[in-house]
C-alpha positions as CSV (number, residue, x, y, z in Angstrom):
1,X,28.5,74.4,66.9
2,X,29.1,72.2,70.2
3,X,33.5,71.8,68.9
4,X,33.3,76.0,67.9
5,X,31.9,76.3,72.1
6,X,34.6,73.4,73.4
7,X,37.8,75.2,71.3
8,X,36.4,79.3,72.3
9,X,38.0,78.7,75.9
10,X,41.0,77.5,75.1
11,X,41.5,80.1,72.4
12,X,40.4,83.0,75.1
13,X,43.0,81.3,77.8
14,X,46.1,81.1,75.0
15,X,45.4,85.2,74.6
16,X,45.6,86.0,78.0
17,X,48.6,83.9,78.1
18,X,50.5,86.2,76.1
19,X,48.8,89.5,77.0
20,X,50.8,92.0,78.6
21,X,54.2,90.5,77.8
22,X,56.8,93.4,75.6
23,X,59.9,92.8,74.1
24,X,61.6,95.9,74.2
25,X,63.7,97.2,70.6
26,X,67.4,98.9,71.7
27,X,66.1,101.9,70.7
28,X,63.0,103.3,72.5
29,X,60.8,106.6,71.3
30,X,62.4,109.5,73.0
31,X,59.9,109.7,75.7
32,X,58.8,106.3,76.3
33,X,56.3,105.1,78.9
34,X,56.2,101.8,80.2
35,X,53.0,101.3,81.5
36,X,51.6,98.1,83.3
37,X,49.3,97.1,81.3
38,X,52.3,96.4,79.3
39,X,54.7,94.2,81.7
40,X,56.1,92.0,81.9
41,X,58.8,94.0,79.7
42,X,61.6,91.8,77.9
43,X,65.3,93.3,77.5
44,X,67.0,91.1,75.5
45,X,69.5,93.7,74.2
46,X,71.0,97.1,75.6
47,X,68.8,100.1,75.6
48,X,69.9,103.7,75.2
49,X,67.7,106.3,76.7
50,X,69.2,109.2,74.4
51,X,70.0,112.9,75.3
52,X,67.1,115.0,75.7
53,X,64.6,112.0,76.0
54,X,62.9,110.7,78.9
55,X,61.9,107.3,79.9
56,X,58.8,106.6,82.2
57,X,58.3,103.5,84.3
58,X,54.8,103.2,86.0
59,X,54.0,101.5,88.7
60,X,53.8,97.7,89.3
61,X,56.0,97.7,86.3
62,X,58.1,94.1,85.9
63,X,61.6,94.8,83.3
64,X,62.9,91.3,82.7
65,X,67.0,91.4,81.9
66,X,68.6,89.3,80.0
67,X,72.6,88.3,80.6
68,X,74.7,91.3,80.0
69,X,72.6,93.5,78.7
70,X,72.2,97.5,80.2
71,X,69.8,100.4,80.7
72,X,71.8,103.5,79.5
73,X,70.9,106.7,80.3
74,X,72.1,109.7,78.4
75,X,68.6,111.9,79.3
76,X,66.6,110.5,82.2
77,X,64.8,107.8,83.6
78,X,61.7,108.2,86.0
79,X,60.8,105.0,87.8
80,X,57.4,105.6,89.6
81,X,56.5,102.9,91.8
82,X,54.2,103.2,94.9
83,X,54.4,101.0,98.1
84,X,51.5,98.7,96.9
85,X,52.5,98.6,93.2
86,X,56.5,98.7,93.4
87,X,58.1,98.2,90.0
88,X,61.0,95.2,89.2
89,X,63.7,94.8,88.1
90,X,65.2,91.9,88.1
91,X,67.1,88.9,85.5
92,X,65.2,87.1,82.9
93,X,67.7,84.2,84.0
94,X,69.6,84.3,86.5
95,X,72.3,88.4,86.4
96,X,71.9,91.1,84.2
97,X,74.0,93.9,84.0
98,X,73.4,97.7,85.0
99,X,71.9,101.3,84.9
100,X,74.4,103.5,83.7
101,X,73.3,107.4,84.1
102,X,76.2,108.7,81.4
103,X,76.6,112.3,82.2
104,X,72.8,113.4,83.2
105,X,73.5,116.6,85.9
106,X,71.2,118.8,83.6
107,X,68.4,116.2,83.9
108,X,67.8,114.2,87.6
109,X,66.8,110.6,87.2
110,X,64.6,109.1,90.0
111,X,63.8,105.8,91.2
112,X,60.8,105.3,93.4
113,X,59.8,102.3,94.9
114,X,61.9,100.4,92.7
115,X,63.0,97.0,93.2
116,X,66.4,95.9,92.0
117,X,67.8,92.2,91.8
118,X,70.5,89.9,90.1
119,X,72.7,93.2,89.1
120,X,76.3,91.8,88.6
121,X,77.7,92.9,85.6
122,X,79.1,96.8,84.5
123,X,78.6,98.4,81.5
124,X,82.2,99.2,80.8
125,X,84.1,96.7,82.8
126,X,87.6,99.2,83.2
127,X,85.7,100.6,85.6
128,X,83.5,100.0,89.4
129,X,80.7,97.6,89.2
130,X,77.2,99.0,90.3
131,X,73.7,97.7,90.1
132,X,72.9,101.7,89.5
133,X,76.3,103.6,88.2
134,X,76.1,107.3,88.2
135,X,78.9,109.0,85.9
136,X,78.9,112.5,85.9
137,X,75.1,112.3,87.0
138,X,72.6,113.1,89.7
139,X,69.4,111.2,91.1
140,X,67.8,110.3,93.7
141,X,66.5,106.8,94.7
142,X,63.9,106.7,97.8
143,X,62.1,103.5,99.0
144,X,64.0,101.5,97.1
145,X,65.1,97.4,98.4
146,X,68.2,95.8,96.8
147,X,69.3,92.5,96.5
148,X,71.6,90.0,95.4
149,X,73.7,93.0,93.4
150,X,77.6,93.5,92.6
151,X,77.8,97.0,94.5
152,X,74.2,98.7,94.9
153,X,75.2,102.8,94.1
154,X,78.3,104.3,92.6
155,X,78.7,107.7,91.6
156,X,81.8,108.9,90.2
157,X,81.9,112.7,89.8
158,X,78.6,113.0,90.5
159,X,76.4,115.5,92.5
160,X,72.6,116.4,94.2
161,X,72.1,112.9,95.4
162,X,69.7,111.2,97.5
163,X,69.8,107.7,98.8
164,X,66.6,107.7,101.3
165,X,64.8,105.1,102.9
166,X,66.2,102.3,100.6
167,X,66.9,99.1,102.3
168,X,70.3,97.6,100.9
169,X,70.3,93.1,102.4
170,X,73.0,91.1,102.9
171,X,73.4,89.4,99.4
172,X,74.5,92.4,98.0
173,X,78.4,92.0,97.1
174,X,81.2,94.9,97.4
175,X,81.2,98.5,99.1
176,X,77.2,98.9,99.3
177,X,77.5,102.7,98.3
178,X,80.7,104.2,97.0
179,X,80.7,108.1,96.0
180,X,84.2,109.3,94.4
181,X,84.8,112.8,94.2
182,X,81.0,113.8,94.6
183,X,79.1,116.4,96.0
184,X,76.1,117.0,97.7
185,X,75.2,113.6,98.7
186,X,72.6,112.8,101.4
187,X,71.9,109.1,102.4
188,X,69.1,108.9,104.7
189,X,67.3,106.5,107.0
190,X,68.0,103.6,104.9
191,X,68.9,100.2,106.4
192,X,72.1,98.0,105.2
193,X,72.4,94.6,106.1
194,X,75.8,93.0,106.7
195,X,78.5,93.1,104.1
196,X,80.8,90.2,103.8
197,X,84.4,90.5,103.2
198,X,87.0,93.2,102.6
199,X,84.9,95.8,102.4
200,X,83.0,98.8,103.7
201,X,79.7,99.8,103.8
202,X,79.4,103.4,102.9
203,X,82.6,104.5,101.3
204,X,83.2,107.5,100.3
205,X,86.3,109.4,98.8
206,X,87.3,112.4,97.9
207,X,83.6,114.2,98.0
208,X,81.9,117.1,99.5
209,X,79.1,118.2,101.4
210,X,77.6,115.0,102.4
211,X,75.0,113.7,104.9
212,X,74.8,110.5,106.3
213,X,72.0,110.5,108.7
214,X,69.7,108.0,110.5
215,X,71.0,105.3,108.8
216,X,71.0,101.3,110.6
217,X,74.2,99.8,109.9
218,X,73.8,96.2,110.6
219,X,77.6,94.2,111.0
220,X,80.4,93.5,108.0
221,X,83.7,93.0,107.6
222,X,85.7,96.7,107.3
223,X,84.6,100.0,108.1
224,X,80.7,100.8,108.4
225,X,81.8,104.2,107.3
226,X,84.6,105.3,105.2
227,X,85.5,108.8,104.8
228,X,89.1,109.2,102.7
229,X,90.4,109.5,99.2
230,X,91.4,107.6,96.3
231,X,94.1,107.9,94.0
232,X,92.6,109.2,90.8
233,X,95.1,109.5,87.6
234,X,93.1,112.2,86.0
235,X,92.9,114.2,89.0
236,X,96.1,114.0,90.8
237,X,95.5,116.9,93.2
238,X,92.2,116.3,94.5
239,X,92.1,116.1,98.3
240,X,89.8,114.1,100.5
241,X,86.6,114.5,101.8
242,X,85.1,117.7,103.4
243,X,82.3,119.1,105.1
244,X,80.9,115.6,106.1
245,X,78.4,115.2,108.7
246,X,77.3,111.3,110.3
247,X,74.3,111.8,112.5
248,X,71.7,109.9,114.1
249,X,73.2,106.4,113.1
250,X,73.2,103.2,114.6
251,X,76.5,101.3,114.0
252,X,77.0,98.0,114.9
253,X,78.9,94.7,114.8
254,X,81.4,95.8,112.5
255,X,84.9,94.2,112.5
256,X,87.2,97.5,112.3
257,X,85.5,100.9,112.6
258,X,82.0,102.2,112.8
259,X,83.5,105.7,111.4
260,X,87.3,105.6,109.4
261,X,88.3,109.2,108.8
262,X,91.5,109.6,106.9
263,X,93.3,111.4,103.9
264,X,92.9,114.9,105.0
265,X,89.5,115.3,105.2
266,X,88.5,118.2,106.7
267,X,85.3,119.6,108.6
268,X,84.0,115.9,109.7
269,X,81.4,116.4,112.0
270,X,80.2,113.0,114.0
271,X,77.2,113.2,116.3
272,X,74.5,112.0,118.0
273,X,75.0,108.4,116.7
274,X,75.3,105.0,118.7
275,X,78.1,102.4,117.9
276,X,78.3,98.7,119.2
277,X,80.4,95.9,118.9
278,X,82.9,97.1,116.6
279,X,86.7,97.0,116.5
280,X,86.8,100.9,117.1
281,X,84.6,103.6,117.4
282,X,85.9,106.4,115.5
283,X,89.1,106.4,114.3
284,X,91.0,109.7,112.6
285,X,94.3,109.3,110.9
286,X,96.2,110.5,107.7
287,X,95.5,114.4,108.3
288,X,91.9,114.0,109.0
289,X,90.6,116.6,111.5
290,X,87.4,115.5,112.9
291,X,84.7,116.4,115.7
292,X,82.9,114.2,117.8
293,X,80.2,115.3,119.8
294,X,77.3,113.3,121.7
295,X,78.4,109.6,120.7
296,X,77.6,106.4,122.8
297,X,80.5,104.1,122.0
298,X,79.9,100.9,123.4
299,X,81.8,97.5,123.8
300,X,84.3,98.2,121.1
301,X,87.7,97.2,121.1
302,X,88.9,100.6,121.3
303,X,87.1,103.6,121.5
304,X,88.6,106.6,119.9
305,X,91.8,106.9,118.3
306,X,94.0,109.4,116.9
307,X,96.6,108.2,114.8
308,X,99.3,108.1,111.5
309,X,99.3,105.8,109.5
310,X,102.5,106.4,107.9
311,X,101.7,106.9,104.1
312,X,102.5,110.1,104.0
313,X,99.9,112.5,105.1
314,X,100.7,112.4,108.4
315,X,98.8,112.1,111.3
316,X,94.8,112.7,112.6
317,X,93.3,114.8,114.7
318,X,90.3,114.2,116.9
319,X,88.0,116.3,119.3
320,X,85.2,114.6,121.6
321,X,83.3,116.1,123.6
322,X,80.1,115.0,125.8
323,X,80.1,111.6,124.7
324,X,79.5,108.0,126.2
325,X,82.3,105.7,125.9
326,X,82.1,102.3,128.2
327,X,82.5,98.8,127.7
328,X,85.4,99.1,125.7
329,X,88.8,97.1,125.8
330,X,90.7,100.5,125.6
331,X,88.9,103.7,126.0
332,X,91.1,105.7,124.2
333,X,94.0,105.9,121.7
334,X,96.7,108.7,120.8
335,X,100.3,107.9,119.1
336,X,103.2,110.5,119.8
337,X,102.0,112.2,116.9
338,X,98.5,112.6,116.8
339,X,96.3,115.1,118.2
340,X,93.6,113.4,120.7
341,X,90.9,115.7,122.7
342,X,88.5,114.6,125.0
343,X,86.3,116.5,127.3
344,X,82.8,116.4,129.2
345,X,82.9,112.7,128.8
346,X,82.2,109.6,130.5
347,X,84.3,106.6,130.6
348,X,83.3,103.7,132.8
349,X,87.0,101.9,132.9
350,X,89.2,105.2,133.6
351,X,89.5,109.0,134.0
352,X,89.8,110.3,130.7
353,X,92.3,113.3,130.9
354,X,90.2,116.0,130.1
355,X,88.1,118.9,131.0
356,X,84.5,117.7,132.6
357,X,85.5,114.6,132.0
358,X,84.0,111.5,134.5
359,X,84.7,108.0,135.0
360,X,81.3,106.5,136.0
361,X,78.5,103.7,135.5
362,X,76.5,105.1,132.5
363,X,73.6,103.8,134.3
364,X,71.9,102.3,131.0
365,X,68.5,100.8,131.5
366,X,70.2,97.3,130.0
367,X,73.6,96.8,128.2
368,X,71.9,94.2,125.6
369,X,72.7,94.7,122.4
370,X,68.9,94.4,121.1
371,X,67.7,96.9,123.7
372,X,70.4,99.4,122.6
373,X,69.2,99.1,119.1
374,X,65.2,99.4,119.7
């Protein structure tokens, strides 16, 4: 009786030892929950979420991903984490691959609290790497953190997107969010920490309708914001991007410009957002036509510049009106061929030519860099 009583605790300790822990098959029941009683899950294989079927993740959920292997989703997938019980996603080693949402407009895939690490490998490597790759898709991811990923968001022909209060950190490699050819896009009040390298932070070409708004932009190599187009073989006429808007932003420490416009696109609207420490401000070449209205621009190399870039589509065009530009090497920037316009401005270094334009002290309460940010 006394050896039954000394073995019972080790016995009761070697079950909860392995309570909880799934291996996951490569094929999952079409509308799968994943619940926490449950995780850690093991993914030692691709999974295929199939047309029509839905997968649910609870929250607190842990996924566990093994080298090369991939979530994808041909129906949808509904991560539902909460601020104290976020779900993870992470390697069982050291990378995994991706989530690939293959052709899912009909059904909207959401990620909630969700956090997302060690992401380094596409699913079909002809193509752009991305932690979460949207083809043909739509989704939205809010509250989510990222790290330590080859590219966080892709979306390639995609559309009804939302990117919102996600915070993207500095080990993240490549272009932090690419769209190509996308509409309706909206990436809001999330925070992305420096990018290393030739690269920008939010690119986007060739889409529509888009919002970036209230956003912190914290330092990298390239652009902060890219607004253009890419050469796509299968669409050889598509144009650049249109009907963009950047409000609300802060943009700063970035080693060319805090907003690139270029490749014809059309109906760029840039306001209300503060820029510091980068090579330019705003910069408009290539046939972009774009509006500036109620920017701070501050200790930049240059400003605002119109320009062309001689590659064939000519040169930009740029409005600004009843912005702040001071501190900067050169306030402003036109080439013979551009189109440059500036009124009801304030420059602290020279008279802008312009209607209602001044050349003043700003009178900022201080000219640090941290206070301009709080």
């Amino acid at each position: 009786m006394k050896k039954k009583l000394l073995l019972l605790p080790f016995v009761l300790f070697g079950v909860g030892q392995c309570f909880g822990q799934t291996n996951l098959p490569t094929v999952l029941a079409c509308n799968e929950i994943l619940t926490l009683s449950g995780s850690p899950y093991i993914v030692d294989s691709t999974i295929t979420i199939k047309p029509g079927c839905v997968l649910t993740v609870n929250a607190g959920v842990e996924i566990k991903m093994a080298e090369n292997t991939h979530l994808i989703v041909q129906g949808k997938v509904d991560f539902l984490g909460t601020a104290l019980q976020p779900i993870l996603i992470h390697a069982k080693d050291t990378i995994w691959g991706n989530i690939l949402l293959d052709s899912t407009h009909h059904l909207k895939s959401t990620f909630n609290y969700v956090n997302i690490e060690n992401g380094r490998v596409n699913v079909n490597p002809n193509s752009m790497k991305a932690v979460i790759f949207a083809y043909f898709s739509s989704f939205e991811a809010k509250n989510c953190n990222f790290k330590n990923n080859l590219r966080c968001f892709y979306a390639y022909r995609s559309s009804n997107i939302l990117i919102k209060n996600c915070v993207l950190d500095s080990t993240n490699r490549g272009e932090k969010i690419l769209c190509q050819y996308s509409d309706q896009v909206t990436i809001d009040n999330c925070t992305l920490y420096n990018t290393t390298g030739d690269a920008d932070v939010i690119d986007f070409d060739g889409s529509t309708n888009v919002i970036i708004s209230n956003n912190l932009l914290c330092g990298g190599g390239d652009d902060a914001i890219d607004l253009g187009h890419a050469i796509d073989p299968n669409h050889p006429d598509s144009l650049g991007c249109t009907n963009v808007v950047v409000v609300g932003n802060v943009i700063y420490n970035f080693f060319n410009k805090a907003v690139s416009n270029g490749e014809n696109a059309a109906n760029i609207n840039i306001n209300h957002n503060l820029m510091v420490n980068c090579g330019w401000g705003i910069g408009a070449k290539a046939g972009a036509h774009v509006i500036a209205d109620h920017n701070t621009i501050y200790n930049c190399q240059k400003g605002v510049k119109a320009y062309d870039h001689y590659d064939g589509w000519g040169p930009g065009h740029l409005t600004v009106t009843n912005s702040i530009i001071v501190g900067c090497d050169t306030t402003w920037f036109r080439d013979s061929t551009a189109t440059l316009s500036v009124s009801y401005s304030l420059s602290d270094s020279a008279l802008i030519s312009g209607i209602g334009n001044i050349q003043a002290d700003p009178l900022f309460v201080s000219t640090s860099l941290i206070t301009l940010l709080l």
